[in-house]
N, CA and C of each residue as an Amber inpcrd file, in Angstrom:
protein
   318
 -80.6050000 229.0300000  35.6880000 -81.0350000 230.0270000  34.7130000
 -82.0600000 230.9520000  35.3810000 -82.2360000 232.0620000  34.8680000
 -83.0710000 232.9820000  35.3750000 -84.5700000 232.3630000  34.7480000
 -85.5990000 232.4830000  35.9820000 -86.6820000 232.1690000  35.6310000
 -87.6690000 232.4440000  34.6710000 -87.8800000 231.9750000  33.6450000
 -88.4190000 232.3970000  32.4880000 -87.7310000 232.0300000  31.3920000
 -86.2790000 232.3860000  31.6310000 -85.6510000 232.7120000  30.2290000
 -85.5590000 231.1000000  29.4980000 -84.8760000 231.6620000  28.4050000
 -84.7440000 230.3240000  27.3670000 -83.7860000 229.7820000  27.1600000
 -83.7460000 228.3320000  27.4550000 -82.2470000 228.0390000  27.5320000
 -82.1600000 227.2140000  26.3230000 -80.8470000 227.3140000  25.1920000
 -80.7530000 227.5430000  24.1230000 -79.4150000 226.1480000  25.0060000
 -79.6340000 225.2980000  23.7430000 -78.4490000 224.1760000  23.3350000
 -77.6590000 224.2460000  22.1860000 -76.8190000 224.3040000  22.0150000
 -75.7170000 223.9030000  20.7220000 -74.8610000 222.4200000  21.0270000
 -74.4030000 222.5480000  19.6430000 -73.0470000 220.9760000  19.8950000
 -71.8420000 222.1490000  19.6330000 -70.8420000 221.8660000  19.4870000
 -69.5010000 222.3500000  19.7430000 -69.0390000 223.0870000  18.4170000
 -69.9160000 222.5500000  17.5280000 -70.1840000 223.3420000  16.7650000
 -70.7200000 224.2300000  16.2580000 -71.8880000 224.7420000  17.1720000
 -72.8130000 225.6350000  17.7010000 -73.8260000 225.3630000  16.6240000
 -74.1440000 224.4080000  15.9710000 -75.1170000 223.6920000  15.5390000
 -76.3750000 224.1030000  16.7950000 -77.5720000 223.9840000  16.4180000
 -78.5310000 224.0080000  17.3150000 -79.1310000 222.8350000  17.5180000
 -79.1220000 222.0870000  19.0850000 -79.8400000 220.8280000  19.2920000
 -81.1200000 220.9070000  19.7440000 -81.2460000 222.2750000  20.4500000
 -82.8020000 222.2760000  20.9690000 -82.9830000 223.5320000  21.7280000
 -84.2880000 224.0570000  22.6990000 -84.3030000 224.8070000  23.5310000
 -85.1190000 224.5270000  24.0730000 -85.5650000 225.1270000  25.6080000
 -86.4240000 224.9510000  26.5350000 -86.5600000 225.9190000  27.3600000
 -87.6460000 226.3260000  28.6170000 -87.9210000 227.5430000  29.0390000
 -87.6740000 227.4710000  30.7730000 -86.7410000 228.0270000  31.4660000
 -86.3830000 227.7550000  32.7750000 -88.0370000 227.6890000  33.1870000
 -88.2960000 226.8690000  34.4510000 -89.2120000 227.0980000  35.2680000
 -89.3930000 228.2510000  36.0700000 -89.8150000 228.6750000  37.2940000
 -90.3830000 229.6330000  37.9890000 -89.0760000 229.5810000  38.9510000
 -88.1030000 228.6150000  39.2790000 -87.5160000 228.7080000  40.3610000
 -86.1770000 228.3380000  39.7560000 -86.4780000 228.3140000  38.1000000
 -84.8990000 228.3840000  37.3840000 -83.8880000 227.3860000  36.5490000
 -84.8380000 226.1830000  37.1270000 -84.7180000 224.7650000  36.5200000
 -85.1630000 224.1300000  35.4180000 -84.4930000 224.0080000  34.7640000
 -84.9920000 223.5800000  32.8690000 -84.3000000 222.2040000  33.1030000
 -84.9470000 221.5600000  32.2930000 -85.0690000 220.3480000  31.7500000
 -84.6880000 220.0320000  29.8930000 -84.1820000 219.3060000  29.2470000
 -84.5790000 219.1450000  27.7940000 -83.8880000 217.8240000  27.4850000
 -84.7560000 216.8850000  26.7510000 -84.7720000 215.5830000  26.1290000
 -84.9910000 215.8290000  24.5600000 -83.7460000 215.6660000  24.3760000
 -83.3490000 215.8210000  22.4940000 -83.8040000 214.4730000  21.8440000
 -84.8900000 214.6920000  20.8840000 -85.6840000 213.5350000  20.2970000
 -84.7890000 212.3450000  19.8310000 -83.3990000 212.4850000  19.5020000
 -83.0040000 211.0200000  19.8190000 -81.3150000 211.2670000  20.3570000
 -81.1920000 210.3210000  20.9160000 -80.1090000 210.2670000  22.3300000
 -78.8180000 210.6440000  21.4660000 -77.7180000 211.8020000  22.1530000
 -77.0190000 212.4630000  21.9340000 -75.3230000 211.4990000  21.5340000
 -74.6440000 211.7280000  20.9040000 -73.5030000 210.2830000  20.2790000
 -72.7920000 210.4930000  21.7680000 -71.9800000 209.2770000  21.9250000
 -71.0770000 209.8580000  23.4870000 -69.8360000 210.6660000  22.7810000
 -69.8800000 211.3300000  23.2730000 -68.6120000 212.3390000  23.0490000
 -68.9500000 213.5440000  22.5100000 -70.2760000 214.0670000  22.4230000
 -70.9990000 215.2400000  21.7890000 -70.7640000 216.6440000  22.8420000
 -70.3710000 217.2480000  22.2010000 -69.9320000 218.8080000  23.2360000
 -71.2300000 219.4720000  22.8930000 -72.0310000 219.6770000  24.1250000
 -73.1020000 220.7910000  24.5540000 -72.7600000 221.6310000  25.1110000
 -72.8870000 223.1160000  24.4090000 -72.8190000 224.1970000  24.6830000
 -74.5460000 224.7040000  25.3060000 -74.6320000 225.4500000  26.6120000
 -75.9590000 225.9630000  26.7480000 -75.7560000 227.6010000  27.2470000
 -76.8050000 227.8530000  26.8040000 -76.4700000 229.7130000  27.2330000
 -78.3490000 230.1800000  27.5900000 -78.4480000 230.6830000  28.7670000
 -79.7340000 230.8950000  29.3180000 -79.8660000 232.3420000  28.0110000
 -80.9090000 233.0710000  27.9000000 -81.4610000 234.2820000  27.2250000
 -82.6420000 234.4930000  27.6990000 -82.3730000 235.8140000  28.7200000
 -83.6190000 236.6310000  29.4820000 -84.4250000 237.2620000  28.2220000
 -85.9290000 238.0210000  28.2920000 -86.7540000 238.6100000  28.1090000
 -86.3560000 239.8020000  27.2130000 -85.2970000 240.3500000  27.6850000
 -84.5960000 241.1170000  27.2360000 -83.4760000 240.9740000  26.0310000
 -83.3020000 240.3380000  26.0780000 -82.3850000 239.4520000  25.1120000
 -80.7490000 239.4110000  25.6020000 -80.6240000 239.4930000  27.3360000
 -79.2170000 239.5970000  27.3850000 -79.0700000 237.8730000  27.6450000
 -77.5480000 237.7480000  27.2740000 -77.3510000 236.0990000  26.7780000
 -76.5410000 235.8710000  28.2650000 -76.5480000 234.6750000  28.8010000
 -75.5880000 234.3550000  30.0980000 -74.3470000 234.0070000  29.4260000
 -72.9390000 233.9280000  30.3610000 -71.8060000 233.1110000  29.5810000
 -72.4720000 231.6430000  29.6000000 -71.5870000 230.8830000  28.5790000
 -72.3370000 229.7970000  28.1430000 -71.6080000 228.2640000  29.1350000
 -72.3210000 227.5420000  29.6130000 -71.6560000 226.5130000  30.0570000
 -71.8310000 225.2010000  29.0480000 -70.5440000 224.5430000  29.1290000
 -70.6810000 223.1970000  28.8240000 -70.0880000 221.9370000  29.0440000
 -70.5430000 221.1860000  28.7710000 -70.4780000 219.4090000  29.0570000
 -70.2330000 218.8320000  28.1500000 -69.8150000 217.8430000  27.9260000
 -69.6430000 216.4660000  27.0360000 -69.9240000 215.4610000  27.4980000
 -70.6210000 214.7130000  26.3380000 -71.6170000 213.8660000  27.0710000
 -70.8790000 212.2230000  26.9870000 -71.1370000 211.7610000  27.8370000
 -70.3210000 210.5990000  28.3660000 -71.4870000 209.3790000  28.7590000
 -71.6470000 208.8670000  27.5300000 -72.7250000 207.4160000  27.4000000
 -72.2440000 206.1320000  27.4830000 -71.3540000 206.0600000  27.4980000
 -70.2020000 204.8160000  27.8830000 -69.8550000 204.3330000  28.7500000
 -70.4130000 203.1950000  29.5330000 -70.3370000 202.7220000  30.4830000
 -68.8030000 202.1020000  30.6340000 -67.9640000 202.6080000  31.8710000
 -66.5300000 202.6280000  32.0970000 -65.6240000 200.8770000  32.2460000
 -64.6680000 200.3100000  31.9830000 -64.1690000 199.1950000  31.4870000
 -64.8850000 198.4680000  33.1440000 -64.6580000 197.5850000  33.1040000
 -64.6390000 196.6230000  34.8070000 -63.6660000 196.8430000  34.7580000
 -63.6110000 197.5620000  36.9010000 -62.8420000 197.8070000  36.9860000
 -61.3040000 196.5270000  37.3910000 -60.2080000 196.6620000  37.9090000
 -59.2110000 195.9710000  37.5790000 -59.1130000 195.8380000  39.2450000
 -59.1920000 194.4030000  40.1280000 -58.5730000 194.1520000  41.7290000
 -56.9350000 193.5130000  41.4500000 -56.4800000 194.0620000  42.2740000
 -54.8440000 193.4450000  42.6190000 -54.7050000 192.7370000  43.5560000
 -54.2950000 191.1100000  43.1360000 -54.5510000 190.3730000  44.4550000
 -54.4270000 191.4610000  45.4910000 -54.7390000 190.6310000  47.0130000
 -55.1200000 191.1710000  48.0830000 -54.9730000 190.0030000  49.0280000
 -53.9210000 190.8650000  50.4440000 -53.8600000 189.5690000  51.5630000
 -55.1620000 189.7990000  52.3670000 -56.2860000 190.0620000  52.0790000
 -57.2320000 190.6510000  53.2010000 -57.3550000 192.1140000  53.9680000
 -55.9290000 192.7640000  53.8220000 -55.9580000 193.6760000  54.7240000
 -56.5860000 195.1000000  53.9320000 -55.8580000 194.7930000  52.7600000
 -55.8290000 196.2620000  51.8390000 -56.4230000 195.7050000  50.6000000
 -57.2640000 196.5140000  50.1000000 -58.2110000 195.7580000  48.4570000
 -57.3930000 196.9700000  47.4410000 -56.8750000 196.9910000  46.3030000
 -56.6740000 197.9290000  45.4540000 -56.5090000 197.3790000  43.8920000
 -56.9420000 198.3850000  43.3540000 -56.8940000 198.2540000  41.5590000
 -57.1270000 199.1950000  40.8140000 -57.3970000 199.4710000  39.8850000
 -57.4830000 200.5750000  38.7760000 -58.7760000 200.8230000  37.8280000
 -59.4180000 201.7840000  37.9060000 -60.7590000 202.2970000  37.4290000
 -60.4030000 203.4360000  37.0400000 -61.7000000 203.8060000  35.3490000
 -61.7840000 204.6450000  35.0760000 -61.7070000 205.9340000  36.0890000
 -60.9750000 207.0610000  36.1830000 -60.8050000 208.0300000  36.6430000
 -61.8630000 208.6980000  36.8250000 -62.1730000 209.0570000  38.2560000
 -63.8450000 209.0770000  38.4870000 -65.0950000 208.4600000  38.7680000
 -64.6340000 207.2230000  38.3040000 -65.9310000 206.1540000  38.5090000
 -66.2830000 205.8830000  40.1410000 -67.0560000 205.6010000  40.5120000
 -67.2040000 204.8110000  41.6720000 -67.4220000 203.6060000  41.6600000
 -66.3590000 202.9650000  42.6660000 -66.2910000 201.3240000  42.6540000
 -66.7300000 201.3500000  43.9650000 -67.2060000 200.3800000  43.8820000
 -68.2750000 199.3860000  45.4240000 -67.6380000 198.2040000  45.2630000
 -67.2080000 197.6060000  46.7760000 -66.9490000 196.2430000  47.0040000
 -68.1320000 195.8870000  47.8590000 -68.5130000 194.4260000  47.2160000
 -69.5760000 193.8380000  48.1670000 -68.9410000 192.4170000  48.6370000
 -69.4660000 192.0140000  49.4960000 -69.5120000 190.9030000  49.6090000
 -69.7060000 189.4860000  49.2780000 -69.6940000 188.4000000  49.5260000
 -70.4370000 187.3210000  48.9120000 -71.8030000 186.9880000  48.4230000
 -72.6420000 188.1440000  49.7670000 -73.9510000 187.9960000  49.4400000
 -74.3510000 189.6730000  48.7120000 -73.5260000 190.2710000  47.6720000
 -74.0170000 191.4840000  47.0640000 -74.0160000 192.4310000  47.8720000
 -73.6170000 192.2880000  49.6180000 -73.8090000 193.4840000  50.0550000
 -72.6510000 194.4270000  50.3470000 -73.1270000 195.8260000  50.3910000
 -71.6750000 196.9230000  49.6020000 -71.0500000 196.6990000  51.2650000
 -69.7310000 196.4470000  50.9150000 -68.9840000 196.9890000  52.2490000
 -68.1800000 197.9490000  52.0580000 -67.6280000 198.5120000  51.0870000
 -66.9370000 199.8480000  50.9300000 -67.0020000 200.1690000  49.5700000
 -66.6800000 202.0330000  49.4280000 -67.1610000 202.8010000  48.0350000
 -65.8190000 203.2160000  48.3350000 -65.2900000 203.7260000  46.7790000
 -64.3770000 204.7170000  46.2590000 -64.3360000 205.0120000  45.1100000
 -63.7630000 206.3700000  45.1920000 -63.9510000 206.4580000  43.8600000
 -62.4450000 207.1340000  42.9420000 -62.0920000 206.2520000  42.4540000
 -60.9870000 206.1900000  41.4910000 -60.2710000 207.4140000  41.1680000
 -59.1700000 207.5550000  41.4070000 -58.3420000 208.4830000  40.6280000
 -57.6190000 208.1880000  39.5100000 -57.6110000 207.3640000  38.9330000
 -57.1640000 207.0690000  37.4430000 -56.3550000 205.9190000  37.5040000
């Protein structure tokens, strides 16, 4: 966001959840007094001094920690299974330590 301006929240319904004021180098922050449902569409749109509005970006918010993921036996050579799309899975070892990351395509 442009430094100064006000960055304005909605839900998907353009309900208003909150606002906050970019910092000096453009970076805003905002913690909505109680935690957002998972699946809530945030709309945000910066507004300079002037009153011109940015296009608006948004997210949906995703509070749901993803199923465990699923291993397919394995002869040792090759490890594979199925995770939420996106997640990152870590294999560790016996003693917790990571020996390889990936991260899921669905």
């Amino acid at each position: 966001a442009e430094p100064g301006s006000t960055v304005i929240l909605t839900d998907g319904n353009g309900n208003p959840i909150g606002e906050t004021t970019a910092d000096g180098s453009g970076n805003w922050t905002f913690t909505p007094s109680t935690p957002l449902a998972n699946g809530t569409v945030v709309n945000v749109v910066a507004e300079d001094a002037a009153g011109n509005s940015s296009p608006p970006a948004t997210v949906t918010v995703d509070s749901s920690a993803p199923p465990a993921p699923v291993i397919n036996p394995s002869n040792g050579v090759v490890i594979s299974g199925t995770a939420e799309a996106g997640a990152t899975v870590t294999l560790t070892d016996a003693g917790g330590n990571p020996i390889g990351q990936v991260t899921a395509d669905g």
